[in-house]
C-alpha positions as CSV (number, residue, x, y, z in Angstrom):
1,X,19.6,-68.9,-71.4
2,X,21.1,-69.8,-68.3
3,X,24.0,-67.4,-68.9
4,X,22.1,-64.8,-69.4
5,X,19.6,-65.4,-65.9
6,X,23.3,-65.7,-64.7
7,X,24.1,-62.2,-65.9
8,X,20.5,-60.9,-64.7
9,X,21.4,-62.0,-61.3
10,X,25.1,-60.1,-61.2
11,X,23.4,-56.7,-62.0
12,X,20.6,-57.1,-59.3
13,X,20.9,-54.8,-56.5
14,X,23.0,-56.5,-53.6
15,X,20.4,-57.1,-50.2
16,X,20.5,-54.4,-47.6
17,X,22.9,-56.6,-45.5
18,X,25.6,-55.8,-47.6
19,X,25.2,-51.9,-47.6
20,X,28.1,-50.1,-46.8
21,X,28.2,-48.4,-43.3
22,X,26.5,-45.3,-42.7
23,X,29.0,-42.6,-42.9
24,X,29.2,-40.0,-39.2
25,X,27.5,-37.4,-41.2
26,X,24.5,-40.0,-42.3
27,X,24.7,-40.6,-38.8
28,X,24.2,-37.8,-37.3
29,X,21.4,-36.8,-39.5
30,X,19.7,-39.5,-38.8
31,X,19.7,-39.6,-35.1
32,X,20.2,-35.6,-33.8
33,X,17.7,-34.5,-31.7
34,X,16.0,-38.5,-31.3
35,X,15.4,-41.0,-28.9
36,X,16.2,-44.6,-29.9
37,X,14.8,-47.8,-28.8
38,X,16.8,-50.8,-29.5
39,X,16.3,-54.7,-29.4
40,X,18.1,-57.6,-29.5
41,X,16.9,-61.1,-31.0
42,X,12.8,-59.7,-30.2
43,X,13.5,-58.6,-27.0
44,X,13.7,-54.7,-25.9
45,X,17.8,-54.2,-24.9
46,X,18.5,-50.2,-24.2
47,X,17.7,-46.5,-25.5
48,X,19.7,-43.7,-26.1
49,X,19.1,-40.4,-26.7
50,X,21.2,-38.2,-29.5
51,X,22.5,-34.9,-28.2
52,X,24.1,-31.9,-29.7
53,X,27.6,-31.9,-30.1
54,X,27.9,-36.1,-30.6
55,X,26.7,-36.2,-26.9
56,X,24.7,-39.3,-25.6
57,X,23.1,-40.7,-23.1
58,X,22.3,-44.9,-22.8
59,X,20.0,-47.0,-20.6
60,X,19.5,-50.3,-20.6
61,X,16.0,-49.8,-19.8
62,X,16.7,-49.9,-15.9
63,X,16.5,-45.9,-15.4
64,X,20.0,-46.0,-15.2
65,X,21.9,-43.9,-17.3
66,X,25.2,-43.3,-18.9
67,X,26.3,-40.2,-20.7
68,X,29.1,-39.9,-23.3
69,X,30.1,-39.0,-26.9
70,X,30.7,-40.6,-30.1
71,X,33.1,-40.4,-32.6
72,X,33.8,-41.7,-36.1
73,X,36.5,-44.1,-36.8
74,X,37.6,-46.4,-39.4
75,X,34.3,-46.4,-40.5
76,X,32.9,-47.3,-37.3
77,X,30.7,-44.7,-35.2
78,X,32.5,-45.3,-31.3
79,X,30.8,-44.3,-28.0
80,X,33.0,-43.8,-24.9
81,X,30.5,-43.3,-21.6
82,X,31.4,-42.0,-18.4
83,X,32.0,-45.6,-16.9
84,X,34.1,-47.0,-19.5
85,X,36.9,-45.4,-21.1
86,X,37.4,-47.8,-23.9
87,X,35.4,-46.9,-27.2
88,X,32.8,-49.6,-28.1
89,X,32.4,-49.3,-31.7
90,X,29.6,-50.3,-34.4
91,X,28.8,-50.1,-37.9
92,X,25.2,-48.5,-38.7
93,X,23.3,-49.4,-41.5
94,X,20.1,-48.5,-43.3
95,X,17.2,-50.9,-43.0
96,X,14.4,-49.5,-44.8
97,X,13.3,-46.5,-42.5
98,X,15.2,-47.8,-39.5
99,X,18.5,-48.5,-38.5
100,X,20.3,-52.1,-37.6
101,X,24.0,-51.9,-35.7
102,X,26.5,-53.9,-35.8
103,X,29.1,-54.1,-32.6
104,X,32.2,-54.6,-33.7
105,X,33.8,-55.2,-30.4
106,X,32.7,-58.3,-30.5
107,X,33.5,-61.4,-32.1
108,X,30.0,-62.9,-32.7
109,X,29.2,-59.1,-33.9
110,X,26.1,-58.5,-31.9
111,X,23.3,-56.9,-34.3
112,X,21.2,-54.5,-32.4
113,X,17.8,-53.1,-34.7
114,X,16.0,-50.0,-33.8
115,X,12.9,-50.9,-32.4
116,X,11.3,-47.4,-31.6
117,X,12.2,-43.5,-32.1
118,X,10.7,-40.5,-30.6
119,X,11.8,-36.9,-29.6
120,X,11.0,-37.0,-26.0
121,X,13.8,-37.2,-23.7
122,X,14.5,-40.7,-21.7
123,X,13.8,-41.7,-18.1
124,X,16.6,-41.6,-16.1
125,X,16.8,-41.7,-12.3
126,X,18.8,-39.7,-9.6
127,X,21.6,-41.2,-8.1
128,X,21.9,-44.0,-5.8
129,X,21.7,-42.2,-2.0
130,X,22.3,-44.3,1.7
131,X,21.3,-43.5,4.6
């Protein structure tokens, strides 16, 4: 009996954690055309909205905002934004109807979950001016 519950247990479907990474064309379905709220450990962190041609635009919620593109590689989507030349990538998965990230950059491998979609553009201010 116990080798067969054993046995049972090998042939169950492995948790979503353990999904292999969404693919750039997975990706880009998924996100074209959307805005995407993210958080981090319950708390809101940033949003970015999913332009043609891979382009993107990030805030961390502050109005401020970033544009720049991503790219596959290695089986990693990468973003490079105007202030920041190096590519920070991260692994997208599947979470039931939403999507969880994993940045790769980094050695405790930050995990980012979508919080919040929609298809209206984000708020982002004008430049900084003096007087």
């Amino acid at each position: 009996m116990k080798h067969l519950v054993l046995c049972l247990l090998a042939l169950a479907p492995l948790p979503a954690h353990a999904a292999e990474p969404m693919s750039a064309s997975e990706f880009e379905s998924y996100v074209i055309g959307k805005t995407l709220y993210f958080g981090l450990g319950g708390q809101d962190y940033g949003v970015e909205e999913y332009l043609p041609d891979r382009q993107v635009r990030w805030s961390f919620l502050d109005g401020k905002c970033k544009d720049g593109y991503w790219y596959e590689e290695a089986n990693m989507i990468c973003f490079v934004y105007e202030d920041a030349l190096s590519p920070q990538c991260w692994s997208f998965y599947r979470d039931g109807a939403k999507l969880r990230a994993v940045f790769q950059n980094d050695p405790d491998n930050t995990v980012l979950y979508e919080a919040q979609q929609n298809e209206k553009p984000m708020m982002c201010f004008g430049p900084d001016v003096g007087v």
